[in-house]
C-alpha positions as CSV (number, residue, x, y, z in Angstrom):
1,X,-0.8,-13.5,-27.0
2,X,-3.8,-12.3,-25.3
3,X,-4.6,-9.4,-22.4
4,X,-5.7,-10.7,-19.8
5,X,-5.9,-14.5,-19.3
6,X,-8.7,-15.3,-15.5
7,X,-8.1,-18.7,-14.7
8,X,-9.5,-20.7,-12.4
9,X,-8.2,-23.7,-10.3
10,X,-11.0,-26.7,-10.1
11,X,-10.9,-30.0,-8.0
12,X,-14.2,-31.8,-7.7
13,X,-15.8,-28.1,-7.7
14,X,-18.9,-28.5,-10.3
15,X,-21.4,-26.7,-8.1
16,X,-19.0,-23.8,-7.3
17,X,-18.4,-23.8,-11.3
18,X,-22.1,-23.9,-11.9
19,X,-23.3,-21.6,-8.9
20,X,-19.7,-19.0,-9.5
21,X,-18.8,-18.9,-13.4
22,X,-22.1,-17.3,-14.5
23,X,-21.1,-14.2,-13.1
24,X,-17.5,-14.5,-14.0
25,X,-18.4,-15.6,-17.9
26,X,-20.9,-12.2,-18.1
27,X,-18.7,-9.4,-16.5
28,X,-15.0,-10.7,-18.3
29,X,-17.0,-10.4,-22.3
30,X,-14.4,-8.2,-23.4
31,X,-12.0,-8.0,-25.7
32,X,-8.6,-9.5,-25.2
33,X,-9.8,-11.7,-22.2
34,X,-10.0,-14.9,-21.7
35,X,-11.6,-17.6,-19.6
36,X,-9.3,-21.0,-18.9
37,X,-10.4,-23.3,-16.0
38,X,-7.5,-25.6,-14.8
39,X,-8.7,-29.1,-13.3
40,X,-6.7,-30.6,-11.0
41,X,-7.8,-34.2,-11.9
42,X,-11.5,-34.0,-10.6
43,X,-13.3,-36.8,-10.1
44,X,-16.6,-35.5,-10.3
45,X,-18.3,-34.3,-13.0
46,X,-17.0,-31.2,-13.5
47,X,-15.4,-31.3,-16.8
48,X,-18.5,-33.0,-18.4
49,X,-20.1,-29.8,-16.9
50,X,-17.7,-27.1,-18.4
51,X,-17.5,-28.7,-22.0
52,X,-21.8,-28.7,-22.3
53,X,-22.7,-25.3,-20.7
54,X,-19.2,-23.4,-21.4
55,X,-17.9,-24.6,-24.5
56,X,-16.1,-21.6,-25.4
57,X,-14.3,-21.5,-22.1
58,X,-10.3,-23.2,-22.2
59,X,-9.8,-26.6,-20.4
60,X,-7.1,-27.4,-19.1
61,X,-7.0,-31.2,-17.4
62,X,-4.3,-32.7,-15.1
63,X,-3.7,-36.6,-14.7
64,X,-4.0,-35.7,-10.6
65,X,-4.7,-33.0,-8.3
66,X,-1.4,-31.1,-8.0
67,X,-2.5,-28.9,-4.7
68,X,-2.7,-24.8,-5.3
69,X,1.0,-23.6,-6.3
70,X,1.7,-26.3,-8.7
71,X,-1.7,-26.7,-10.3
72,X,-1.6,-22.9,-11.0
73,X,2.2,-23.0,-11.9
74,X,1.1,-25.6,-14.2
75,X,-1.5,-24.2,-15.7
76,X,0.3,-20.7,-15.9
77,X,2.9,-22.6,-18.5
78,X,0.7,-23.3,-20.9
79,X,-1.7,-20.3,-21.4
80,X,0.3,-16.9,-22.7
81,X,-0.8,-13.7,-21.6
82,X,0.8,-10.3,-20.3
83,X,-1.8,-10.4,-17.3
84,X,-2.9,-13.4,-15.1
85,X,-6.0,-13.2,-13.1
86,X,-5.8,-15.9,-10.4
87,X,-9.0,-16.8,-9.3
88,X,-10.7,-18.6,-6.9
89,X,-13.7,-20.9,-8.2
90,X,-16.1,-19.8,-5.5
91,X,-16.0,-15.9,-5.9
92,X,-18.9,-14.1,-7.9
93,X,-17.6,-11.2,-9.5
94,X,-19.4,-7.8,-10.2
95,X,-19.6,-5.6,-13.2
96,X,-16.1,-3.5,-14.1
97,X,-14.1,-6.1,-11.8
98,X,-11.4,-6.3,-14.5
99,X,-10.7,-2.6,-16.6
100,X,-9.4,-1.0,-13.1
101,X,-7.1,-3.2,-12.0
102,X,-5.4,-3.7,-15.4
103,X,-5.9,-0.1,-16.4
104,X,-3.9,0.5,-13.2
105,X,-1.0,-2.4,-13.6
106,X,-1.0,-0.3,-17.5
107,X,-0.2,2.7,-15.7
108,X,2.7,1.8,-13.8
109,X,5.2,-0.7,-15.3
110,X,6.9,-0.7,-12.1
111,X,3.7,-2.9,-10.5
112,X,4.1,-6.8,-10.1
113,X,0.8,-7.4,-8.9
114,X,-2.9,-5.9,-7.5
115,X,-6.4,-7.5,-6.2
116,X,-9.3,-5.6,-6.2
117,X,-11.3,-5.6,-2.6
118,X,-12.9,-8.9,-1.5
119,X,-16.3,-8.6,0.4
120,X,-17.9,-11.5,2.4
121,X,-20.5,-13.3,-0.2
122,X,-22.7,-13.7,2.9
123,X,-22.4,-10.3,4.3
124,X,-22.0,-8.4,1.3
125,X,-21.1,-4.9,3.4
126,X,-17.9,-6.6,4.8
127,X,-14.7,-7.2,3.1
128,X,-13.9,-11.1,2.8
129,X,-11.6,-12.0,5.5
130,X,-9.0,-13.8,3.4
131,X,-8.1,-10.9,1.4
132,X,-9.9,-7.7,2.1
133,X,-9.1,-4.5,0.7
134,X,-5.3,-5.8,0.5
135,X,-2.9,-8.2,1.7
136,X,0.5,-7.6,3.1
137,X,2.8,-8.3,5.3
138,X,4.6,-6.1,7.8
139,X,8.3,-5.6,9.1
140,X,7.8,-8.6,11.8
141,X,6.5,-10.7,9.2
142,X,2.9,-10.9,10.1
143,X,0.3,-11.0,7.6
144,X,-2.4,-8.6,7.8
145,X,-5.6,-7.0,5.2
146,X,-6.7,-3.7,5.2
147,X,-10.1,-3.9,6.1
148,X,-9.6,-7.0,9.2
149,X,-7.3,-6.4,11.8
150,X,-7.0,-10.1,13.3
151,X,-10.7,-11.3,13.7
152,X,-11.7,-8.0,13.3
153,X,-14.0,-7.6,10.3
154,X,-14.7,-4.0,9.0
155,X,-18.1,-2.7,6.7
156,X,-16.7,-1.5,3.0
157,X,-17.6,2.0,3.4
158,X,-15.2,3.2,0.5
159,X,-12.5,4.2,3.5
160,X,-9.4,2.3,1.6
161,X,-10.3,4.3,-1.8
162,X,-7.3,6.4,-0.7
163,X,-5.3,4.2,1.0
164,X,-1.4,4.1,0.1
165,X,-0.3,0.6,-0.9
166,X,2.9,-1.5,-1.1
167,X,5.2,-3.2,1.4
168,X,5.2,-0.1,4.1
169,X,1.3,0.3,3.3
170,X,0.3,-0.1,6.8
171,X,3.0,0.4,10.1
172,X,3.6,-1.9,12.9
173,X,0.2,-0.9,14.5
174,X,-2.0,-1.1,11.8
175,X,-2.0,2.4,10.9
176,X,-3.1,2.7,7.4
177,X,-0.8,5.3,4.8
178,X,-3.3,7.2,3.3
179,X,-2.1,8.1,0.1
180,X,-2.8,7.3,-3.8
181,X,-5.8,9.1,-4.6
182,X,-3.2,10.6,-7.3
183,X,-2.3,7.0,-9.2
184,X,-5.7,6.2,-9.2
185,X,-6.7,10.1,-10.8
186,X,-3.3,9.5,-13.0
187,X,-4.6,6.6,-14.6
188,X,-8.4,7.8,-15.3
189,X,-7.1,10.9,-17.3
190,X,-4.9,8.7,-19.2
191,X,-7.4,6.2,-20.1
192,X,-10.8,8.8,-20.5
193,X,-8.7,12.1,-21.3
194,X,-6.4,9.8,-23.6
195,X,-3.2,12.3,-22.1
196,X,0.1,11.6,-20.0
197,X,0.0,12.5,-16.8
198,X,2.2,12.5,-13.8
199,X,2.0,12.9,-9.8
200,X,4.9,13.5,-7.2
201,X,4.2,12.9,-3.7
202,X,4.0,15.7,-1.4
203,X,7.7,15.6,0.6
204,X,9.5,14.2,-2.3
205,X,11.3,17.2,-3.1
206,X,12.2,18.0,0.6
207,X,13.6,14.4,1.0
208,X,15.6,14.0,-1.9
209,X,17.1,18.1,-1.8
210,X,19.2,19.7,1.2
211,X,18.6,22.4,-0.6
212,X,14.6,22.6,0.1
213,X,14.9,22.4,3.7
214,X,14.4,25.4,6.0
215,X,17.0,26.8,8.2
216,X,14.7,26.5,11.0
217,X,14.3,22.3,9.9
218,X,18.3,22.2,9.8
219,X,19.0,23.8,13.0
220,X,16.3,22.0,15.1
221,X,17.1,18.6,13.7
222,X,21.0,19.5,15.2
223,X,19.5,20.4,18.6
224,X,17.6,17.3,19.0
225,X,20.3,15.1,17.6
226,X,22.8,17.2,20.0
227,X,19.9,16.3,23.1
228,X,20.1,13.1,22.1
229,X,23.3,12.2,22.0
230,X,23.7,14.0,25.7
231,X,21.1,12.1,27.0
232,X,22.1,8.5,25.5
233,X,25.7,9.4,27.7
234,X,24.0,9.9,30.7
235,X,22.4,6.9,30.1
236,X,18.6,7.9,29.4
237,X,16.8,5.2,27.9
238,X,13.5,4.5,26.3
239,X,13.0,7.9,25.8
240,X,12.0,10.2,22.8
241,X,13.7,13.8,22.1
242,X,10.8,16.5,21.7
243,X,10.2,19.6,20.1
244,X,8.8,21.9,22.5
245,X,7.0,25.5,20.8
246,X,7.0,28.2,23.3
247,X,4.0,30.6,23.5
248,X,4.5,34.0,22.2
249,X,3.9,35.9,19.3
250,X,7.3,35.4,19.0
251,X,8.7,31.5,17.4
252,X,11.1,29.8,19.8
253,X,11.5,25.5,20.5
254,X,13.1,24.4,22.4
255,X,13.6,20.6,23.7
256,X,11.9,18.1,26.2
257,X,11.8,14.6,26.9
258,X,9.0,11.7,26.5
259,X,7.9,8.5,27.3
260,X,8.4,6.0,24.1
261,X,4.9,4.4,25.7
262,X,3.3,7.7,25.3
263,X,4.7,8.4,21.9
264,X,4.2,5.0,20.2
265,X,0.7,4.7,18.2
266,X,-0.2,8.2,19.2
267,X,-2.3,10.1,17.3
268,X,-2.2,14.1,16.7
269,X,-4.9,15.9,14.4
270,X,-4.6,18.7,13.2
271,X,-6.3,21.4,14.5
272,X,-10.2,22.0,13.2
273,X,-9.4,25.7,13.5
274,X,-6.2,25.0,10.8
275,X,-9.0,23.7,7.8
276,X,-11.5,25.9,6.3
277,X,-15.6,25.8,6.1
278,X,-15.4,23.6,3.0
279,X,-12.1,21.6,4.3
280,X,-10.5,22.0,1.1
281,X,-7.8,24.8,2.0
282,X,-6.0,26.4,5.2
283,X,-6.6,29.1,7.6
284,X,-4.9,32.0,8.4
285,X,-4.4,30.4,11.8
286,X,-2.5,27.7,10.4
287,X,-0.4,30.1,7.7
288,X,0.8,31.6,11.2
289,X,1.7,28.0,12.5
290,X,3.5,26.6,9.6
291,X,5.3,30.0,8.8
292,X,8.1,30.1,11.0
293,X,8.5,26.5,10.2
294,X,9.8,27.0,6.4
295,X,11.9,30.0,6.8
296,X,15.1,30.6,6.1
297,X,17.6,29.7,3.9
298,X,19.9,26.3,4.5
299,X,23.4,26.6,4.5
300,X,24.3,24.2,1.6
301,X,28.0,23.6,0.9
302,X,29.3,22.8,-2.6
303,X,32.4,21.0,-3.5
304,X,34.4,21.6,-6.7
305,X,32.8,19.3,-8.8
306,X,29.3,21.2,-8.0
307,X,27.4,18.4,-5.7
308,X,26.6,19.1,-2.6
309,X,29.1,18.1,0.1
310,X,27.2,15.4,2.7
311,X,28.8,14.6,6.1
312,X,31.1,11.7,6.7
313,X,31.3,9.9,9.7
314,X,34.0,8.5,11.7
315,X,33.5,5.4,12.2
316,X,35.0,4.0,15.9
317,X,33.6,0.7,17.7
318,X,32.7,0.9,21.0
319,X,32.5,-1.6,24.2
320,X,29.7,-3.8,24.0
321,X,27.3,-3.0,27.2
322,X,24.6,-5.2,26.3
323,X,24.3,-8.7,27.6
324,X,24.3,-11.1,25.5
325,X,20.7,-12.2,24.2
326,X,19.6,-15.0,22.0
């Protein structure tokens, strides 16, 4: 069984094969890959084409053109591999296009599947608008790319190299995760510095351990969840529970009320004060900010069989107030 199998749906496609597959045939000569072009019962002259100028490249020939799933389904059956590259017959592909994304689906056995970026052929500074930077598809289920928003068409200026990726990549506005600078430095030192490595996202720890959150974290999560559930009685609706910080030299929050409208796909940066000269470290001004923030000890209990002991609620149904709504 090989690598890495690329292979390529054709239908009547000769000049794409003969404009496209040079570049594809000089930048895949590596070990362990192959080349396999599936034709979906072309009529033209494309096969005739393939077997004179590429005759090292597989073939594989359909009695009819069975459209994109089940021509690729097809030709998937018959060609074994522990990576597929699925692609499109009139994409030129660049040097290194392969090593990265399979040295990354190597790294992580957890990983289904990965595309590199796609740039516009004609406007080689923008990504490609039916792919991008990455494809996905959002809690609504509308699909979107990371680099076009709609029929908005962003310039590759290296802005996604960071960019967290997965189901919950991007939120309901657009709002890219930035994240994943460590997979991508994970797997570089494993391939070039031929050592394991590992990375933990930053919150992990807090997340997953009651016993790594501050008391001042425990007891202003009560008061906004006590707020909350006072204002929800009296009614109050599309609101959002705040965290208000008092001035003073001296830390005290206490709580306010906003607008969802004025909440929803806001932004908040920190501070330019907060990041040193070379914006790789903090300030003393922020040190002061975050302190009171992280002190304190949380009261954790423990039950006899030495796990932590989580709340259970009650649960009791109340009156439907809503109308109904289809």
């Amino acid at each position: 069984m090989i690598k890495t199998a690329v292979v390529i749906l054709n239908w009547n496609g000769r000049h794409f094969l003969e404009k496209f597959l040079p570049s594809v045939v000089r930048y895949s000569a590596m070990p362990g890959v192959r080349i396999v072009v599936a034709d979906n019962g072309s009529t033209d002259d494309s096969v005739i084409f393939l077997k004179n100028s590429y005759p090292d490249i597989g073939i594989l020939q359909f009695d009819r053109n069975r459209g994109f799933a089940e021509g690729y389904n097809l030709a998937l059956k018959q060609i074994e591999a522990e990576y597929y590259i699925l692609l499109n017959s009139d994409v030129e592909v660049t040097e290194s296009w392969i090593e990265p994304v399979i040295d990354f689906m190597d790294s992580d056995k957890g990983i289904a599947a990965c595309m590199p970026k796609i740039k516009d052929y004609h406007r080689q500074k923008c990504f490609e608008y039916a792919g991008a930077a990455g494809g996905y598809i959002d809690t609504f289920g509308y699909i979107f790319c990371r680099g076009r928003i709609f029929n908005i068409i962003e310039d590759d200026k290296g802005q996604y190299i960071t960019a967290d990726s997965g189901a919950f990549a991007k939120d309901s506005f657009g709002h890219v995760q930035l994240g994943g600078i460590a997979e991508m430095l994970k797997a570089i030192i494993e391939k070039e510095v031929k050592i394991k490595a590992r990375w933990n996202k930053l919150g992990t720890n807090q997340r997953s351990a009651m016993h790594f959150a501050s008391l001042t974290d425990v007891k202003e999560a009560y008061m906004c969840g006590k707020m909350a559930v006072k204002y929800a009685l009296q009614g109050v609706n599309s609101k959002m529970v705040t965290l208000v910080r008092e001035k003073g030299r001296k830390y005290k929050c206490t709580t306010g009320l906003a607008e969802l409208r004025d909440v929803a796909n806001g932004e908040k940066k920190v501070p330019r004060e907060f990041i040193n000269e070379k914006g790789n470290h903090i300030t003393k001004a922020m040190r002061d900010y975050v302190k009171p923030l992280v002190q304190g000890q949380a009261p954790v209990k423990i039950g006899e069989d030495g796990l932590p002991v989580f709340m259970r609620f009650e649960r009791k149904p109340l009156a439907k107030k809503l109308p109904k709504y289809i």
